[in-house]
N, C-alpha and C positions, 0 to 999 in steps of 0.2 A: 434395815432402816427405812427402806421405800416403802416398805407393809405398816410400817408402823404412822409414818407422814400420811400414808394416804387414808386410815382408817382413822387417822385424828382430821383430815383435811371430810372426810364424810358427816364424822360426829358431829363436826363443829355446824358444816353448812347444813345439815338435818335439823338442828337446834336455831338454827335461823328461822326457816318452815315450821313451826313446833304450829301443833294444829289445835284448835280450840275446842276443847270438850263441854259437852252441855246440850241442852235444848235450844231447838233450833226451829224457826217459822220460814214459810218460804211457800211462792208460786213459780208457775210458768207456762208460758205458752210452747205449741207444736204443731206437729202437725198428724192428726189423727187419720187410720184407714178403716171402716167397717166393710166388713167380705160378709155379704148378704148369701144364705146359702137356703135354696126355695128348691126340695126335691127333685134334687141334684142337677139342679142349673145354682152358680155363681156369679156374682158382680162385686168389682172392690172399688168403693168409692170414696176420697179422699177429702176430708174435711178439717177445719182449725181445732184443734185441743185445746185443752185449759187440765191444767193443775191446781190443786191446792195441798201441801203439805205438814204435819208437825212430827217433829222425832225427835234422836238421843243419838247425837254424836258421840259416840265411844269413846273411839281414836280414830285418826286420819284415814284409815284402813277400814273402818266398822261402823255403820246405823242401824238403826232401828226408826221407822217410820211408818205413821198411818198417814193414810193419802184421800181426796177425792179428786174425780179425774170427770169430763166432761167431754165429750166428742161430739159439734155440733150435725145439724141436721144434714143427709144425704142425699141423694137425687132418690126420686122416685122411681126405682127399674122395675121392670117390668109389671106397672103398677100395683107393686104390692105397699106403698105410703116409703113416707121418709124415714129412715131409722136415725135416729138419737141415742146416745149409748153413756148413761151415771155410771161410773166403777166408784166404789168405797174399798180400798186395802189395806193390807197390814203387811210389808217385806222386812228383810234382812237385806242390807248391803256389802257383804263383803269382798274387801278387796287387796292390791297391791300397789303398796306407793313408791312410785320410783324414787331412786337413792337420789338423794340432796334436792328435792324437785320439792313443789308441792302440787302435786299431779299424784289422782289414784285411778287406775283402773281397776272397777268393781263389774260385778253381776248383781243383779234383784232377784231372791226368791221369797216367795210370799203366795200368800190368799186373798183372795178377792170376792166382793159381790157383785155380778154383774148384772145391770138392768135395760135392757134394749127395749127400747119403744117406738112403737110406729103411730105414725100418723096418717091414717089413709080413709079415703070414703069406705071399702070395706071393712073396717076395722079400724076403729072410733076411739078404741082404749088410748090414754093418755100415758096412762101409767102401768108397767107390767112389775111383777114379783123380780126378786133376784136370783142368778143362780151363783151358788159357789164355784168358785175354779181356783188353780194354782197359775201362779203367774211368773211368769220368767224376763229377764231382760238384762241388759249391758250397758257399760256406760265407762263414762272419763267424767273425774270430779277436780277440780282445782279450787285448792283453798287459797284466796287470798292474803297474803300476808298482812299481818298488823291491823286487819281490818273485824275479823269475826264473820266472814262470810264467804260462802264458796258459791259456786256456780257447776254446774253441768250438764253436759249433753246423755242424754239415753234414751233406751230404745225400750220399748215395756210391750209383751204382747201376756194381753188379759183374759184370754180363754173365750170360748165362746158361749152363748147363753139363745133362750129362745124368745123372740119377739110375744110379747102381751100375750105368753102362755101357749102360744101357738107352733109345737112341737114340729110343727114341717117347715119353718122358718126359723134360720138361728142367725147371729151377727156375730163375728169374732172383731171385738176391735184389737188393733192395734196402736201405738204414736211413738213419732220420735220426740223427746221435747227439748227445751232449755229450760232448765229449773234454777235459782238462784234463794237463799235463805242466808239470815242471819242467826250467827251460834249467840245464844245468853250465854 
């Protein structure tokens, strides 16, 4: 009888949480890191991030998302210019949402473009090519009840890439962010 109370006592409070399916718009901010990597000396310098995202909430558990992502400007180390880092992506979120909660823990895997640019007197380029990468990350999502909107914290590291074509300089950013969207 106590198996049976408590698995009607789950259903019921799960169906309180019942999560909104649909498309979904949303930003955020973080906090971004590019690891400048200049024949084989490193420096990791921490800058503010920005998100932009649009996807398809599945189920509470599951997305699908394209993203653009933004890592402001860095210090200038060992003056090789400030790096600035565009990522364009496309991830899968899948996850686990705990029992009666509206709480999921997910991971992000996906692809990405990434585009590091420097800004320096030797090296003028504004704008470099992208490279592709795989991109990995973690996070906690909380769906707001009775609202159509969730929120959460993650961690996205987006592979590295080479500064304005310049194979003996690469940047791997990383960020953690706060992301927040509303589900159509």
């Amino acid at each position: 009888m106590k198996k049976i109370l408590l698995a009607s006592g789950i259903f019921i409070s799960t169906s309180i949480f019942a999560d909104p399916t649909g498309i979904y718009i949303g930003g955020g901010l973080g906090y971004g890191s590019q690891q400048a990597n200049y024949l084989g000396s490193s420096n990791t310098d921490g800058t503010p991030a920005l998100r932009a995202q649009f996807g398809y909430q599945f189920a509470n558990w599951l997305d699908a998302e394209l993203g653009w992502n933004y890592l402001t400007q860095g210090s200038n180390w060992n003056n090789l210019g400030t790096p600035s880092t565009t990522i364009y992506d496309f991830a899968f979120l899948p996850g686990f949402t705990l029992p009666a909660t509206p709480i999921t823990i997910f991971v992000r895997l996906g692809i990405d473009a990434v585009s590091a640019n420097l800004n320096s007197s030797w090296y003028n380029q504004l704008i470099s090519n992208s490279t592709t990468n795989f991109e990995y990350g973690a996070g906690v999502k909380v769906n707001i009840p009775e609202t159509n909107t969730f929120v959460r914290l993650e961690y996205i590291n987006y592979g590295a890439a080479p500064n304005n074509n310049n194979s003996n300089l690469t940047t791997t950013p990383t960020a953690v962010l706060i992301t927040a969207a509303y589900v159509f």
